[in-house]
C-alpha positions as a Python dict, from the first residue, in 0.01 Angstrom:
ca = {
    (1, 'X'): (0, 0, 0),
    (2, 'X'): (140, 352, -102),
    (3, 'X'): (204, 563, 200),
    (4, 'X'): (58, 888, 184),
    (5, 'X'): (345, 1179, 121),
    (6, 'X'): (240, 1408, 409),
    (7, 'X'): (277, 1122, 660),
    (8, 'X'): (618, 1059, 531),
    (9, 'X'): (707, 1437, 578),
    (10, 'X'): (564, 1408, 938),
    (11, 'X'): (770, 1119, 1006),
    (12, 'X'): (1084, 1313, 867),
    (13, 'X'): (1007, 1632, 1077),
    (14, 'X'): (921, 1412, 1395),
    (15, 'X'): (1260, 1212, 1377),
    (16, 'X'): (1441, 1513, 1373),
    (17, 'X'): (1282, 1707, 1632),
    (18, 'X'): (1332, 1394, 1817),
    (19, 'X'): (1689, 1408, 1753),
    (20, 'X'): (1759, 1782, 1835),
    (21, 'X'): (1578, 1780, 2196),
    (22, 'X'): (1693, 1431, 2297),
    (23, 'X'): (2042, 1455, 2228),
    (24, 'X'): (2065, 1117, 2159),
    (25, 'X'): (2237, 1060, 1789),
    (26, 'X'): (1953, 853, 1664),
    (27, 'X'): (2014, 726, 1266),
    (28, 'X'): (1685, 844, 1158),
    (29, 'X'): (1779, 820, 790),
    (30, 'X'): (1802, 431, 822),
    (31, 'X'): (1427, 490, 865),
    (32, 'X'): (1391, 763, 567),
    (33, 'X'): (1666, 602, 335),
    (34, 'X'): (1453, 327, 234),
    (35, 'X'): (1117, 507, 185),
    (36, 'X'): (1356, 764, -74),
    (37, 'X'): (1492, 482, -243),
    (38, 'X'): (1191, 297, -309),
    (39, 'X'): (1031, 612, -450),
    (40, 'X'): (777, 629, -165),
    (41, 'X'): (916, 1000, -109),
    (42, 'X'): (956, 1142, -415),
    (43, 'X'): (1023, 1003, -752),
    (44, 'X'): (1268, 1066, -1028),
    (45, 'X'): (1155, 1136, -1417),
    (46, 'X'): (1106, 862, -1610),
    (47, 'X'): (1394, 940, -1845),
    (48, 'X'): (1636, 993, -1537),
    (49, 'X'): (1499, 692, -1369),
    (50, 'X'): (1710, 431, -1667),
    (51, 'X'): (1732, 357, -2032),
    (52, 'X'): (1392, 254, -2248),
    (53, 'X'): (1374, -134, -2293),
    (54, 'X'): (1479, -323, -2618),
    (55, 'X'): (1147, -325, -2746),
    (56, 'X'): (1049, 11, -2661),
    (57, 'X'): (1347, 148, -2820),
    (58, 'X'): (1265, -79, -3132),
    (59, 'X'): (908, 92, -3157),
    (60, 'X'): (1092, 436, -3097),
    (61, 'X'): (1316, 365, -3400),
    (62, 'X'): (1044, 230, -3644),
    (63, 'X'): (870, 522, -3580),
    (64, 'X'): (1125, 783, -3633),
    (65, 'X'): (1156, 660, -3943),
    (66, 'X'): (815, 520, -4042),
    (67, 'X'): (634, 868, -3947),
    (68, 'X'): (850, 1090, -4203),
    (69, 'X'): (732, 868, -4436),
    (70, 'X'): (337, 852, -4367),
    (71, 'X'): (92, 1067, -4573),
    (72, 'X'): (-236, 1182, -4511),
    (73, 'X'): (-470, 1187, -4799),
    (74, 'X'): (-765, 1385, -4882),
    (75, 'X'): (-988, 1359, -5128),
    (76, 'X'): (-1237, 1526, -5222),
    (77, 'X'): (-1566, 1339, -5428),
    (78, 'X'): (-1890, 1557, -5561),
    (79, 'X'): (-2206, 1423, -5471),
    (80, 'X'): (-2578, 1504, -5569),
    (81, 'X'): (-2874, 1554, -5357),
    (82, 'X'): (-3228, 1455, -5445),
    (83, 'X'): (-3326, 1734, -5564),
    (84, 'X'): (-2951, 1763, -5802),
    (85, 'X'): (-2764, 2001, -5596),
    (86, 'X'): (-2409, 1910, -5624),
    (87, 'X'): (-2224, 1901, -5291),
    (88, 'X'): (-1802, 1800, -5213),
    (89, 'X'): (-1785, 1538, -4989),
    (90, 'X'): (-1428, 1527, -4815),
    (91, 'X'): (-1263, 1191, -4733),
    (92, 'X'): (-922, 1133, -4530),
    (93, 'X'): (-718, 819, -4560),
    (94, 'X'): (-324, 774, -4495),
    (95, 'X'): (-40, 628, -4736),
    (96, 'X'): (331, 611, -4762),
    (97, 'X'): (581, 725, -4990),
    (98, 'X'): (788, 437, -5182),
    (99, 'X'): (985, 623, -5375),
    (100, 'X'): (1189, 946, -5357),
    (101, 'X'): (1062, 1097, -5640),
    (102, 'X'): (735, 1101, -5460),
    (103, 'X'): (544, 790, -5533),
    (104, 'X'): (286, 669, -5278),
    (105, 'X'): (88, 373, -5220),
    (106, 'X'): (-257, 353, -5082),
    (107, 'X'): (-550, 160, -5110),
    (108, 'X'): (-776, 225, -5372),
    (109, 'X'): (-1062, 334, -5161),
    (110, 'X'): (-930, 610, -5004),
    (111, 'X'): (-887, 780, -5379),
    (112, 'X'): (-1155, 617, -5589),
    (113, 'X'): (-1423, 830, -5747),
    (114, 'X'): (-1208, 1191, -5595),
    (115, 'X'): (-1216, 1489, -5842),
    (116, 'X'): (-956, 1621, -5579),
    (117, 'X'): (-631, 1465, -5423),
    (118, 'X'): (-415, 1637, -5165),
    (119, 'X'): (-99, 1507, -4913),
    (120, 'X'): (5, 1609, -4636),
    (121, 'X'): (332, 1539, -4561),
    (122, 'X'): (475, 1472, -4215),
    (123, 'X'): (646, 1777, -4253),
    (124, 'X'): (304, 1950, -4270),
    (125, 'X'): (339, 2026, -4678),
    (126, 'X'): (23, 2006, -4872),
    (127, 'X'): (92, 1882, -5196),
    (128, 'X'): (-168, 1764, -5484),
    (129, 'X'): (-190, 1427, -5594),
    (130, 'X'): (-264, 1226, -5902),
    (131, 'X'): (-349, 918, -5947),
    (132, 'X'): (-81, 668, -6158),
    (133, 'X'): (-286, 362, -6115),
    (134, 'X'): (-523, 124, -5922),
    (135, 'X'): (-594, -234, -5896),
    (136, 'X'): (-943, -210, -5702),
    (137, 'X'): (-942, -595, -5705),
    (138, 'X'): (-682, -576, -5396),
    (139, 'X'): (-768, -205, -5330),
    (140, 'X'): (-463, -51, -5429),
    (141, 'X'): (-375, 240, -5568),
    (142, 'X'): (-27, 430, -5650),
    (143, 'X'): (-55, 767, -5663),
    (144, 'X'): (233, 1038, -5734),
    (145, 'X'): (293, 1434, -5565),
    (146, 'X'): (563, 1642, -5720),
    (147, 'X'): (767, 1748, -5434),
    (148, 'X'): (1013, 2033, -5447),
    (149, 'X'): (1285, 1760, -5293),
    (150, 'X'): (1400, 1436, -5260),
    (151, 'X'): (1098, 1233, -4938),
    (152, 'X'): (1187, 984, -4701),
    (153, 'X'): (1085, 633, -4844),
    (154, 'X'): (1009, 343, -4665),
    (155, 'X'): (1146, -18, -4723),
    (156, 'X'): (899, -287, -4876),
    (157, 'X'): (975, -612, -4697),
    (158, 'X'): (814, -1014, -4770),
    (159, 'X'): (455, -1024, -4664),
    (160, 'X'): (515, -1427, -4765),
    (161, 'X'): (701, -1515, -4444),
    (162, 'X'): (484, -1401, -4207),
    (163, 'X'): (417, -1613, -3941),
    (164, 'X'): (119, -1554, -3642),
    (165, 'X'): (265, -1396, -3354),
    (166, 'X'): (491, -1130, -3468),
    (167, 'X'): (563, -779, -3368),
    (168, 'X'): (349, -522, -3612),
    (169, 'X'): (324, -156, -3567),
    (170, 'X'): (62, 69, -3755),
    (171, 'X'): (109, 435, -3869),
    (172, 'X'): (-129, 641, -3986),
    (173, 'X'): (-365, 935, -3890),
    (174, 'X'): (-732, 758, -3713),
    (175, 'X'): (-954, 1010, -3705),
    (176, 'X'): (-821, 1279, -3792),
    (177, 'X'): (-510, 1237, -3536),
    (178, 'X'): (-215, 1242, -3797),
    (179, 'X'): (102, 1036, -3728),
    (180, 'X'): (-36, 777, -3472),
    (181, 'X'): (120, 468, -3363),
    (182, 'X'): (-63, 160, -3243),
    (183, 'X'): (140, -209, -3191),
    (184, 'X'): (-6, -542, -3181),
    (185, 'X'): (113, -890, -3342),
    (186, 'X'): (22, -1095, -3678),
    (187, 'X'): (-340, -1239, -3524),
    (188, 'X'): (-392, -1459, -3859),
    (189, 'X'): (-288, -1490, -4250),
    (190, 'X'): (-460, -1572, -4521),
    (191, 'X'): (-829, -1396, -4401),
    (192, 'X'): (-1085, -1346, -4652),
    (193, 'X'): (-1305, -1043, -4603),
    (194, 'X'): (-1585, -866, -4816),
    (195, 'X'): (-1599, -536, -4928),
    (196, 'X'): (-1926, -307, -4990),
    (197, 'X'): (-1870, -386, -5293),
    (198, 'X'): (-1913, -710, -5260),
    (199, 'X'): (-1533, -798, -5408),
    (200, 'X'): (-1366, -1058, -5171),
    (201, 'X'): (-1004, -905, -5067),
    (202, 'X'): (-811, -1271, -4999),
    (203, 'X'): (-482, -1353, -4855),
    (204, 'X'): (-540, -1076, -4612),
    (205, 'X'): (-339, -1002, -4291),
    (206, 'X'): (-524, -1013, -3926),
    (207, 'X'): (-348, -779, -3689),
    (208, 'X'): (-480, -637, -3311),
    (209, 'X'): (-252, -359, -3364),
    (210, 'X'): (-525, -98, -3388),
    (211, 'X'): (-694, 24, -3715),
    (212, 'X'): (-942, 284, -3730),
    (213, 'X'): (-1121, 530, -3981),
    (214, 'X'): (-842, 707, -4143),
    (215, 'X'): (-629, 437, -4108),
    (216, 'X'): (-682, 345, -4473),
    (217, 'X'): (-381, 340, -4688),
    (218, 'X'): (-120, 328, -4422),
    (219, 'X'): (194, 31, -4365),
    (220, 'X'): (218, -186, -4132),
    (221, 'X'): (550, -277, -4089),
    (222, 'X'): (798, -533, -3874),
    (223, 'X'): (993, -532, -3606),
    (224, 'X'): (1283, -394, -3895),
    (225, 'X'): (1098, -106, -4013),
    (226, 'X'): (1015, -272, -4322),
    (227, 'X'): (669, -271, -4469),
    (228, 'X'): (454, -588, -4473),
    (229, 'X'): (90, -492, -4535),
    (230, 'X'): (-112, -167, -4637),
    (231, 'X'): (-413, -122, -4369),
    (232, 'X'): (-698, -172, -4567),
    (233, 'X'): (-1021, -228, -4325),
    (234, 'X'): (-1178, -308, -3995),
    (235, 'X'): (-1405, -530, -3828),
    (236, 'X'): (-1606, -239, -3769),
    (237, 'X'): (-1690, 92, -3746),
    (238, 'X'): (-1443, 156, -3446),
    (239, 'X'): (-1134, -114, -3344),
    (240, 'X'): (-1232, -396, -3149),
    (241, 'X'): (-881, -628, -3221),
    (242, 'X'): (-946, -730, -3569),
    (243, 'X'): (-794, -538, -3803),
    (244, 'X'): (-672, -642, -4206),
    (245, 'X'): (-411, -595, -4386),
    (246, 'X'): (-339, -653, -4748),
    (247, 'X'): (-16, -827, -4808),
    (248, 'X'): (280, -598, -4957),
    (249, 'X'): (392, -879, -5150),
    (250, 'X'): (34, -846, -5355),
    (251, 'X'): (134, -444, -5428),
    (252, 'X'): (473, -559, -5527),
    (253, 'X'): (297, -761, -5793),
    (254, 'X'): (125, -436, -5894),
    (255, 'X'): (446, -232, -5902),
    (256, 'X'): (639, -442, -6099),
    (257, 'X'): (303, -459, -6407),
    (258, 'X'): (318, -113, -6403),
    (259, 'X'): (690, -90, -6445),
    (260, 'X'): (680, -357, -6746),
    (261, 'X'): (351, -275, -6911),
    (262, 'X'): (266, 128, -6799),
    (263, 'X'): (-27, 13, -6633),
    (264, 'X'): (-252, -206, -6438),
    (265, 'X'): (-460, -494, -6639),
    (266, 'X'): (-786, -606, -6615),
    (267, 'X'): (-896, -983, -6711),
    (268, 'X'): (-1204, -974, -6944),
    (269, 'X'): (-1421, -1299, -6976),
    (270, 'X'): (-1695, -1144, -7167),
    (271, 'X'): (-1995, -1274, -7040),
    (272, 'X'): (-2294, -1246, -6839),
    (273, 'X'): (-2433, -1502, -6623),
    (274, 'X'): (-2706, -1552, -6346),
    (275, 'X'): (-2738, -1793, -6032),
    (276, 'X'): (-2942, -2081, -6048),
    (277, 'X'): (-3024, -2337, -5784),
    (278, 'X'): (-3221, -2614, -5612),
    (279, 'X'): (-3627, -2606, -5720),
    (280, 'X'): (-3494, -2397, -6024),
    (281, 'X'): (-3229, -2568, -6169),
    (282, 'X'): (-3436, -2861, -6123),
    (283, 'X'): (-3730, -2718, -6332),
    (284, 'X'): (-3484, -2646, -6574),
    (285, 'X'): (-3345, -2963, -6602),
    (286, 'X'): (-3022, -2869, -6436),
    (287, 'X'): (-2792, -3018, -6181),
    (288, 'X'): (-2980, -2929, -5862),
    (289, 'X'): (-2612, -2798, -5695),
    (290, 'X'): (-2631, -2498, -5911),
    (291, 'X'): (-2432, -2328, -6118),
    (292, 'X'): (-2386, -1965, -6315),
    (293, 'X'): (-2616, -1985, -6602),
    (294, 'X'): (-2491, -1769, -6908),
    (295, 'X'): (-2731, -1521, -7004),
    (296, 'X'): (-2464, -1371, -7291),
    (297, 'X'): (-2156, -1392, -7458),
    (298, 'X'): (-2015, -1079, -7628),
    (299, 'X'): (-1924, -1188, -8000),
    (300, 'X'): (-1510, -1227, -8011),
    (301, 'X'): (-1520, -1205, -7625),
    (302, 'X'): (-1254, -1462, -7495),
    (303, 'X'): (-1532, -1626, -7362),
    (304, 'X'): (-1654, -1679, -7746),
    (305, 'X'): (-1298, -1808, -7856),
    (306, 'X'): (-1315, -2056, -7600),
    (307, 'X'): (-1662, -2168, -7736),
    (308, 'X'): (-1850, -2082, -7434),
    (309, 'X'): (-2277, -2105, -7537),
    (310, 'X'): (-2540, -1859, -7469),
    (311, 'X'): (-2911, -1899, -7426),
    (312, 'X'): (-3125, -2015, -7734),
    (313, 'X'): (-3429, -1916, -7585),
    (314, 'X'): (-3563, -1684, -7252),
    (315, 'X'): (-3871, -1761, -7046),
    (316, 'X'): (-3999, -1582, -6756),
    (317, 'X'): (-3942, -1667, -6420),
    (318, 'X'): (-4139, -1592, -6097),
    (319, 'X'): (-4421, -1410, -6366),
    (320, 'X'): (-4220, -1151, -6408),
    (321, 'X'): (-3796, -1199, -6435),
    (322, 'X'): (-3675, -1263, -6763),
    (323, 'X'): (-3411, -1605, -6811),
    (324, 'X'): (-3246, -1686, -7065),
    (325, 'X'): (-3201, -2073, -7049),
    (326, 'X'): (-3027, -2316, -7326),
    (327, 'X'): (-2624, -2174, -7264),
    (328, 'X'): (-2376, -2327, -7081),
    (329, 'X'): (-2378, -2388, -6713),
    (330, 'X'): (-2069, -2299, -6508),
    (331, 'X'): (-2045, -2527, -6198),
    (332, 'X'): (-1667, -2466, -6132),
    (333, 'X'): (-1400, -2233, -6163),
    (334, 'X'): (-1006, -2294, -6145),
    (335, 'X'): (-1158, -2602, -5909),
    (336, 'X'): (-1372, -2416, -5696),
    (337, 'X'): (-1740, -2548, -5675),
    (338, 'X'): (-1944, -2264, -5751),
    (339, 'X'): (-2192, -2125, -5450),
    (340, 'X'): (-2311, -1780, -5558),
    (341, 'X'): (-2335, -1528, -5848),
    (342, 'X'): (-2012, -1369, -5678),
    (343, 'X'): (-1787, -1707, -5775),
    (344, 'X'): (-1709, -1636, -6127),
    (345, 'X'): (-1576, -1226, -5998),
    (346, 'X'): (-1341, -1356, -5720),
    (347, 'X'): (-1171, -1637, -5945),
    (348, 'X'): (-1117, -1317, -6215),
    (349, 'X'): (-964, -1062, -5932),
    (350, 'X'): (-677, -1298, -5965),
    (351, 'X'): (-610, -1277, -6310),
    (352, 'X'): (-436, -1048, -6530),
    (353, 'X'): (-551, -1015, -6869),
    (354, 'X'): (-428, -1342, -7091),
    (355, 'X'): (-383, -1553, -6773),
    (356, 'X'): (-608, -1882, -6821),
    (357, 'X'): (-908, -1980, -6654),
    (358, 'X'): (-1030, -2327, -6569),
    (359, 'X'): (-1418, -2370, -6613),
    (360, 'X'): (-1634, -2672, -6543),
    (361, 'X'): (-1973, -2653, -6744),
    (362, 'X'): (-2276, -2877, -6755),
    (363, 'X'): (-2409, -2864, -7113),
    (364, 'X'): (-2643, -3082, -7319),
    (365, 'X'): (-2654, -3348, -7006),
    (366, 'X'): (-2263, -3411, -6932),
    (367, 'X'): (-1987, -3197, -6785),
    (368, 'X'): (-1673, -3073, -6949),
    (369, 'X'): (-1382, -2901, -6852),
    (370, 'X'): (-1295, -2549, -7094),
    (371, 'X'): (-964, -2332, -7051),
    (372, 'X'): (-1078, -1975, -7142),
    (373, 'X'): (-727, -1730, -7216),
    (374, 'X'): (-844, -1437, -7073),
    (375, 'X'): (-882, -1104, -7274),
    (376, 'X'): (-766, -692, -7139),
    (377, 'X'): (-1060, -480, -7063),
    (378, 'X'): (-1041, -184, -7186),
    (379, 'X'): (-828, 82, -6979),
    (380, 'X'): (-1045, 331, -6768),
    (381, 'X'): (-918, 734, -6824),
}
């Protein structure tokens, strides 16, 4: 129990009026020598009191470095009322510069859809931004500011030897509060999580270290400073110990298209399809586990190379949905059963345009296996 400090004084000034009216040379400071020495008394600074532990001065060093390098992003994105009033609508996010020259990565979220793009360096420099490319099937997005000097860049490390239980810090700027650090460890790998837009982000990191709103964009780096995963999203609206990460390794892929092609590509399949299970597959004389029916196939379409049938005829489902019924039936892709009208977009947000895909169909009563060589779609500008 912690003795109170005016007690203690009352002790001191009772020992020594004991020892100036007794005359006997009693050692009161074997009595007060203790309490001072435990810090009972008084206590000393913190940074007086002895040096900052290994690991402490391991999250002191990361940051140092790490927070010269940390952005925060703004962007800005016009939106329309009911009644067609156009309004801005601000966003924040973080990111971190990769390059001297003043490259940045992010995640694709934090500048999709902006007609506006600021930075704001550590340093407090606001610089405009524009975008170089995006790969929103891994929301990521490079982005470039033209600085009047050479920036601080961090280090991209290997997201692929990760293991669970390692030291992870987070940078970025929660909320608003630019340049904050959190620590945790590697919770999990390999996470699958949904977006709003209903894109599955795979391979992702799980982290406690926390992540909030703002987060966005930011590294998460190792115990050496080196970056290991972009801070992409949250559990939920605030941190509760489950944060994601998507693996640097997955941006490094995107870096090094950009630096052999110019750009970013996107697979193109070139067809349409629609879910069909159970009581309606059945009625249709389908395999009851379901499958994407193809409702189109755009003439030349790598999906047409590869021979790929559309409907012959359409019929109306539920009295008033139209069908079209006849076309191929996918029931697998690259191996993976399908279970949703989703399937056939997550298998293509790993593909680059003229990787192969692996389909299973059901057509005319049997199954058969197609390899579809995947066409580019057409660059956005």
């Amino acid at each position: 129990m912690k003795v109170p400090r005016a007690f203690l004084w009352a002790v001191v000034l009772a020992a020594g009026f004991v020892y100036l009216t007794s005359g006997t040379r009693w050692d009161a400071g074997r009595w007060i020598r203790p309490l001072v020495s435990s810090g009972r008394l008084w206590s000393e600074p913190a940074s007086a009191a002895g040096s900052y532990t290994a690991d402490e001065q391991n999250n002191i060093d990361i940051y140092k470095t790490g927070r010269e390098a940390t952005v925060n992003i703004t962007s800005v994105v016009y939106r329309q009322t009911f009644f067609f009033q156009v309004y801005p609508e601000k966003g924040t996010g973080s990111g971190f510069v990769i390059r001297p020259s003043g490259e940045i990565l992010t995640n694709n979220h934090v500048v999709n859809g902006a007609r506006e793009l600021t930075v704001t360096l550590a340093d407090k420099k606001i610089y405009k931004a524009k975008v170089l490319a995006t790969d929103a099937s891994a929301d990521l997005a490079l982005i470039k500011i033209d600085a009047d000097k050479k920036l601080p860049a961090l280090t991209l490390g290997n997201s692929d030897s990760l293991v669970v239980g390692q030291k992870v810090l987070a940078i970025g700027n929660p909320f608003g509060f630019d340049g904050t650090l959190t620590t945790g460890v590697v919770s999990s790998l390999n996470r699958k999580i949904q977006t709003e837009e209903e894109r599955q982000l795979e391979g992702m990191i799980q982290t406690d270290a926390a992540i909030n709103p703002g987060n966005s964009g930011g590294p998460l780096l190792d115990s050496h400073g080196a970056v290991i995963g972009i801070n992409t999203a949250i559990f939920s609206q605030t941190n509760v110990g489950i944060g994601f990460a998507m693996p640097i390794n997955r941006a490094k892929m995107m870096l090094e298209e950009i630096e052999q092609t110019g750009h970013v590509s996107r697979p193109a399949l070139g067809i349409s399809v629609q879910y069909v299970s159970d009581d309606l597959a059945e009625m249709l004389r389908l395999p009851a586990s379901g499958g994407l029916l193809i409702q189109e196939v755009e003439r030349g379409s790598a999906a047409d190379v590869a021979g790929l049938h559309g409907p012959r005829q359409v019929v109306i489902v539920g009295g008033f949905r139209e069908l079209g019924i006849g076309g191929d039936l996918i029931t697998a892709v690259d191996g993976e059963p399908v279970t949703g009208n989703a399937s056939l977009q997550h298998a293509l947000d790993r593909k680059r345009g003229g990787d192969t895909l692996a389909l299973i169909i059901y057509r005319n009563g049997s199954t058969q296996k197609i390899q579809v060589k995947l066409g580019e779609a057409a660059r956005e500008l």
